[in-house]
C-alpha positions as CSV (number, residue, x, y, z in Angstrom):
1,X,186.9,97.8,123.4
2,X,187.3,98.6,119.8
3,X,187.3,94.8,118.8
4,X,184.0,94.2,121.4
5,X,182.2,96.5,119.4
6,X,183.7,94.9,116.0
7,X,182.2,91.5,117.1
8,X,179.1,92.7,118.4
9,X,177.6,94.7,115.7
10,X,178.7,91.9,113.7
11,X,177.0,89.3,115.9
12,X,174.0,91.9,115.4
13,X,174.5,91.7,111.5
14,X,174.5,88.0,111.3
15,X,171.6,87.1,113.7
16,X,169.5,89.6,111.3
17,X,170.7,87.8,108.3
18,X,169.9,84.5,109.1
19,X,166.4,85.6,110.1
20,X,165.8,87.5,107.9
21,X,166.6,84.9,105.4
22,X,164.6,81.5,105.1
23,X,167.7,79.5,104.0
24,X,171.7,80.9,104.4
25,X,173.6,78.1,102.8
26,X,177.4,78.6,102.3
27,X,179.9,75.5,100.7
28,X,183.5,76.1,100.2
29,X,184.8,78.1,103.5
30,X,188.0,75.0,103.6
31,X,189.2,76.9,100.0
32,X,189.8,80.2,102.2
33,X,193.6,80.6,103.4
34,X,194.0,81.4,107.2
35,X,197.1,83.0,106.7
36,X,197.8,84.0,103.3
37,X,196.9,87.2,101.2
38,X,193.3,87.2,100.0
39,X,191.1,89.2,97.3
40,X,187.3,87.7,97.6
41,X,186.1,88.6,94.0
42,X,181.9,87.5,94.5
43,X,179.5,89.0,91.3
44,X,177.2,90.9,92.7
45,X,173.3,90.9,92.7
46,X,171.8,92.0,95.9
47,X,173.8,95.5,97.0
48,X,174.7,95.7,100.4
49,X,173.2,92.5,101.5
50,X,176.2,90.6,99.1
51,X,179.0,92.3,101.3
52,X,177.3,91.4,104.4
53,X,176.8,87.5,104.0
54,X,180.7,87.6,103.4
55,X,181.4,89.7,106.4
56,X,179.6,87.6,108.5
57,X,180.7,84.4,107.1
58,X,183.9,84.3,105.4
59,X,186.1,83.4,108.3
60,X,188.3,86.2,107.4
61,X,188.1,90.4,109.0
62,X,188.2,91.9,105.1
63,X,188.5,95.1,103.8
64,X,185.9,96.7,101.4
65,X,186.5,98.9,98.6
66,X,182.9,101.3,99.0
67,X,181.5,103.7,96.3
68,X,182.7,107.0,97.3
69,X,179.7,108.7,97.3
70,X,178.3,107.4,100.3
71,X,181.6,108.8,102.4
72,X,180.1,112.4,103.6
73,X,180.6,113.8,106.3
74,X,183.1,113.4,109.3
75,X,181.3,110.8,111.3
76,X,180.2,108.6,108.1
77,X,183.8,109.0,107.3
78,X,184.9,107.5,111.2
79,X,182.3,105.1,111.0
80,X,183.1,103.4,107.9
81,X,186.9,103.7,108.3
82,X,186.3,101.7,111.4
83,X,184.2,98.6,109.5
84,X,187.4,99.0,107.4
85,X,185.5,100.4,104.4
86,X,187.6,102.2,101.7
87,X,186.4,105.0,98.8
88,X,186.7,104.0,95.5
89,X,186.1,106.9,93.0
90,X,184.5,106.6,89.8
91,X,184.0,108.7,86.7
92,X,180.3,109.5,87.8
93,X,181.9,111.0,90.7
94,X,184.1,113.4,88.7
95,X,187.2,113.4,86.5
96,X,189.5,115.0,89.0
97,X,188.5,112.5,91.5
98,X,190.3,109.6,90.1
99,X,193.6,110.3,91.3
100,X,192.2,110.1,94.7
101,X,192.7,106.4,93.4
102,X,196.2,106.1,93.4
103,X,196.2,106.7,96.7
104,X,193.7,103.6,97.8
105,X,195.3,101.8,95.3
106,X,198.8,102.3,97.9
107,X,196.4,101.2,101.0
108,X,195.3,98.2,99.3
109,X,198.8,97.1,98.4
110,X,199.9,97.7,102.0
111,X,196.8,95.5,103.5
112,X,197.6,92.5,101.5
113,X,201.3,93.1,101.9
114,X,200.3,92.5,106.0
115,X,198.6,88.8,104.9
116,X,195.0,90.4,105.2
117,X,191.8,90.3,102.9
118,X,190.6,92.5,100.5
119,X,186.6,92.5,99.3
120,X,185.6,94.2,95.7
121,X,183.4,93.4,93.1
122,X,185.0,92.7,89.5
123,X,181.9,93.4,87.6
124,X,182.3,96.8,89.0
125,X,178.0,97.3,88.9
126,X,175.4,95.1,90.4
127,X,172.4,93.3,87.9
128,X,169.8,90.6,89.1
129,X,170.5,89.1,86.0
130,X,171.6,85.7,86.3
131,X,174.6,85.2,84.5
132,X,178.4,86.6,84.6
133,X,178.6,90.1,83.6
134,X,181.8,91.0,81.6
135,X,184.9,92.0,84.2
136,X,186.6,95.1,84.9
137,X,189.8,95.4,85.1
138,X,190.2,97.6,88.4
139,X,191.0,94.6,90.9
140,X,193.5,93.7,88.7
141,X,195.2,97.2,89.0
142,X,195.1,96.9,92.5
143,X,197.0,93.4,92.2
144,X,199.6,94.8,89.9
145,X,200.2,97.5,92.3
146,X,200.7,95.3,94.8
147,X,203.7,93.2,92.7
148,X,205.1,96.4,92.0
149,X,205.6,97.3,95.5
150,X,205.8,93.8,96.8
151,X,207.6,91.4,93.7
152,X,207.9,88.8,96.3
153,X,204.4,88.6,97.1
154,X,201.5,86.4,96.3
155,X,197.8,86.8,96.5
156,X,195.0,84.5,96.8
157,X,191.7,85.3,94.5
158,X,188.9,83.7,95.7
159,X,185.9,83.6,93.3
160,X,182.7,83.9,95.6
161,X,179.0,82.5,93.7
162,X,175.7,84.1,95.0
163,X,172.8,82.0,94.0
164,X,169.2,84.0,94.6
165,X,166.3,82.0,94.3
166,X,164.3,85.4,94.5
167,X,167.1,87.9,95.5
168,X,164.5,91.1,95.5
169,X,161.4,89.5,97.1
170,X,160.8,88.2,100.9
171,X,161.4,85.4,102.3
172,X,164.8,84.4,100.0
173,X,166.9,82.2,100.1
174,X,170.7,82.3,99.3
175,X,173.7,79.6,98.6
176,X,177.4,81.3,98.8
177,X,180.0,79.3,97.3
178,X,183.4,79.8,97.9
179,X,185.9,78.1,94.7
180,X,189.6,77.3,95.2
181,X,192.1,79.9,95.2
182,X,193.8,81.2,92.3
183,X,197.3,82.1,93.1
184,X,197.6,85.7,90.7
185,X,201.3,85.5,91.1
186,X,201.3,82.5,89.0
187,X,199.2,84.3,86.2
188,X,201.3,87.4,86.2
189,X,204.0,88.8,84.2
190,X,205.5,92.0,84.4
191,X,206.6,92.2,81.1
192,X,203.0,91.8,79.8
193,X,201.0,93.6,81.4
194,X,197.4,93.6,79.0
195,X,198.3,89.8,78.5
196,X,198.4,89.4,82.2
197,X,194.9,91.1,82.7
198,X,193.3,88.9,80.1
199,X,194.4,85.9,81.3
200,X,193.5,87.0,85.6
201,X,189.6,88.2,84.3
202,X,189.3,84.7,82.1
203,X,190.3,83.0,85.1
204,X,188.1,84.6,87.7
205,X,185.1,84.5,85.2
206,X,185.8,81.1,84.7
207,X,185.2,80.3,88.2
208,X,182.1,82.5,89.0
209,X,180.5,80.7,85.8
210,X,180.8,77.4,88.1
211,X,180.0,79.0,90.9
212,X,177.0,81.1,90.1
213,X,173.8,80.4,87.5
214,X,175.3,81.7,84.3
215,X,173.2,81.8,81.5
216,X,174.6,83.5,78.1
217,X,173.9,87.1,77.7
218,X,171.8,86.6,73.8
219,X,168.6,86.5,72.2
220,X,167.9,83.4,73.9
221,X,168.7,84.6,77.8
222,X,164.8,85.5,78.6
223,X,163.8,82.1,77.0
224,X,166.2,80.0,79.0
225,X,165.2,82.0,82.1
226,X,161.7,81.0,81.8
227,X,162.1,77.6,80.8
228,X,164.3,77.4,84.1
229,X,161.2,78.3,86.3
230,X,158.4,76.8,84.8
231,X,160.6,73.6,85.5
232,X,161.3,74.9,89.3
233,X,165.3,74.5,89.2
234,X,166.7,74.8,92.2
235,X,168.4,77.8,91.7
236,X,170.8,77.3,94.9
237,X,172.8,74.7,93.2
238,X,174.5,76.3,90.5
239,X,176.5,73.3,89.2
240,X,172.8,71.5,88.5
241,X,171.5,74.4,87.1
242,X,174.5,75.2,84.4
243,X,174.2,71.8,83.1
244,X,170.5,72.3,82.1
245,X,171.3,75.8,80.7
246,X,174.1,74.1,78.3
247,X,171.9,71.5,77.6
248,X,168.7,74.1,76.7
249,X,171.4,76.0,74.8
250,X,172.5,72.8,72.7
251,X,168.9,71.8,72.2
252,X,167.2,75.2,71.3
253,X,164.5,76.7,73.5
254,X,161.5,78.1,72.2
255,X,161.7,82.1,72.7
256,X,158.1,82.2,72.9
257,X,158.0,80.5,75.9
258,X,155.4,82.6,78.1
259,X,156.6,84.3,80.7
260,X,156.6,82.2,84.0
261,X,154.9,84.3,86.9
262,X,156.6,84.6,90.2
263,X,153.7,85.8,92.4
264,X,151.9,84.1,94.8
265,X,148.9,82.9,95.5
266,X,146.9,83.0,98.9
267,X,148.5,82.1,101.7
268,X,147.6,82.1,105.3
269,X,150.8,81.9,106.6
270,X,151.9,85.0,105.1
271,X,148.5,86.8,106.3
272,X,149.3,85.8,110.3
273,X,153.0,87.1,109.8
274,X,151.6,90.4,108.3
275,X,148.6,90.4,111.1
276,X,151.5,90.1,113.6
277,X,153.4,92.6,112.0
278,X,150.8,95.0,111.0
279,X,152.8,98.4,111.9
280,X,156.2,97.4,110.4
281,X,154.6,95.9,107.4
282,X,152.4,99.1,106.8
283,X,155.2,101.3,106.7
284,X,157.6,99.4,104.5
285,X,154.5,98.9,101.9
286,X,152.6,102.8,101.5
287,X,156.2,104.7,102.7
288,X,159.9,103.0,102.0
289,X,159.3,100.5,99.5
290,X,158.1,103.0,96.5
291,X,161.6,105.1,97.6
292,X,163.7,101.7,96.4
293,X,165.4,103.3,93.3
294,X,166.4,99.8,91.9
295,X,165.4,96.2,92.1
296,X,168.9,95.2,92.9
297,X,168.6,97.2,96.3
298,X,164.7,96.0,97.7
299,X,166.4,93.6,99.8
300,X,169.1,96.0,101.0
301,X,166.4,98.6,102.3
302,X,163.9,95.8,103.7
303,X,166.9,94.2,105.7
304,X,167.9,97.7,107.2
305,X,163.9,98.5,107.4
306,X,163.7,95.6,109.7
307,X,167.1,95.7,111.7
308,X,165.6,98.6,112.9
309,X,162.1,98.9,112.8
310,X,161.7,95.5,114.3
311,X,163.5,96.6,117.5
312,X,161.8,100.1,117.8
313,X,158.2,97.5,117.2
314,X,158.9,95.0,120.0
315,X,160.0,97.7,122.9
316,X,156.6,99.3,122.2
317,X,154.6,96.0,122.5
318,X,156.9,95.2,125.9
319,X,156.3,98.9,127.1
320,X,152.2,98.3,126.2
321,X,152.1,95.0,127.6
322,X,153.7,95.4,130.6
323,X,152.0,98.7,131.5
324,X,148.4,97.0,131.0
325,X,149.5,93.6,132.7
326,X,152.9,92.9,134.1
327,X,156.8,92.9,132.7
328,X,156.8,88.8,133.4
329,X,153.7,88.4,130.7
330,X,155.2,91.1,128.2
331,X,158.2,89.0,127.9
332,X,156.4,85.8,127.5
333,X,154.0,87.7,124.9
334,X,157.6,88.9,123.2
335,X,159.2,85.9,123.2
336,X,156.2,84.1,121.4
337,X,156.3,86.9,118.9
338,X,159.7,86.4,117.9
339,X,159.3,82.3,117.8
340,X,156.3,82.6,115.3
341,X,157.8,85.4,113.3
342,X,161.1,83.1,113.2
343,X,159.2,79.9,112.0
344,X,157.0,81.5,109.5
345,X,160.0,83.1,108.1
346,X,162.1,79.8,107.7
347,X,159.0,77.4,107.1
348,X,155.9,78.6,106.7
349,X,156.2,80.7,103.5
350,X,157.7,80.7,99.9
């Protein structure tokens, strides 16, 4: 029963993603061992909604390493145990709360130790900004542990690229690319330990610059930027996109490049979706959306919005429907509902 429910919310998850999204495209799935230790290392740009399109996709059950401050309370606690969620503990969450660490630390050994995969972020914090942030070194403790209590064991990294074309706005689109495992065994030695963490982060950066748009952190990063969307790069395929940045970067771009607009103009299409979801929309617009605290989480907090407004919306329709005609033409009125909703979503606009 436990595994049913597993696969079911999980079924749930996925079917929301993939309409909520206009475009899912993941490459790279065949670099993902079936039966081998494995630490998916993604950067991290769009909150929640990251760890979900791996959890859904990534033909593997992994482990999470979660803020800690979202763990309160018993049944938060069970729940997120469950979806195999683990507290990590940061400064901001107080000094004595670090050696709660060692512990998880322990736990995360033990899961890899059983051939299993592990899910954290090495950028350790979340940006929209397209390009690799600097790596902590915190998933490289928890590998060290793990050779420490298990010398003769090896674990695959797998760098993991989210490409955004407009990661905070609706509808989006998203390309996942998996890279090739990096065996961290092979990049480890005990008897060097800062050498050994230098050399694991410039190989994991490495790869997520392949994997990801990664434009420079300097003076010229908000010039580039624009230059990149005034020429409608295709944001999805990061190896396409990197080449044109090193190229801009070789050639100079003008930093007084004016600022390329992302709004939209009119469109019907978007009108009839609002029209037919006038209640939902309402809500999300004059009460939840102004209570987003960062960009980084507006899609986070529209998915969940809609995962379960959208429900609460159509059982109200059905109920109106049916009471003022009959339950055959409130399904029929539902069903269309969800069809047009579906293709304006994935075709009609952005």
């Amino acid at each position: 029963m436990s595994g049913f429910i597993y696969s079911l919310v999980k079924f749930v998850i996925k079917t929301g993603l993939y309409s909520y999204h206009k475009k899912i495209h993941i490459s790279g799935l065949e670099h993902i061992p079936k039966d081998k230790p494995v630490m998916f290392l993604p950067n991290h740009q769009s909150a929640l909604i990251d760890v979900l399109l791996i959890a859904t996709d990534c033909n593997r059950k992994p482990y999470f390493l979660t803020r800690s401050d979202v763990f309160n309370g018993k049944l938060l606690k069970r729940m997120f145990s469950y979806f195999q969620m683990l507290p990590i503990y940061r400064m901001r969450d107080g000094r004595d709360t670090l050696s709660n660490n060692d512990a998880i630390f322990n736990s995360c050994a033990e899961i890899l130790s059983r051939g299993e995969a592990l899910l954290l972020f090495p950028e350790a914090n979340h940006s929209l900004k397209r390009s690799v942030r600097p790596l902590s070194k915190g998933f490289t403790r928890i590998l060290f542990r793990t050779f420490e209590m298990y010398p003769a064991l090896d674990v695959q990294l797998i760098p993991v690229g989210f490409n955004y074309k407009h990661a905070a706005h609706f509808t989006d689109e998203v390309a996942i690319c998996y890279g090739k495992p990096i065996s961290a065994r092979s990049l480890y030695d005990e008897n060097d330990l800062n050498t050994s963490v230098n050399t694991i982060k410039n190989e994991v950066a490495s790869s997520l610059e392949d994997l990801t748009t990664h434009i420079p952190s300097n003076e010229d990063y908000d010039a580039i930027l624009n230059k990149l969307k005034s020429e409608k790069v295709d944001f999805l395929n990061p190896t396409a996109v990197n080449k044109k940045i090193k190229m801009l970067t070789k050639q100079g771009v003008d930093s007084s490049f004016e600022t390329v607009s992302e709004t939209q103009g009119f469109n019907i299409f978007k009108w009839i979706f609002i029209l037919l979801n006038f209640p939902i929309v309402l809500i999300w617009k004059l009460w939840l959306k102004s209570k987003v605290p960062e960009d980084e989480f507006m899609g986070t907090f529209r998915f969940a919005f809609a995962m379960i407004s959208y429900p609460i919306y159509i059982l109200f329709l059905f109920t109106v429907i049916a009471f003022v005609f009959t339950p055959y033409i409130a399904v029929i009125s539902i069903c269309i509902l969800t069809l047009l909703n579906l293709v304006l979503v994935k075709y009609a606009f952005r």
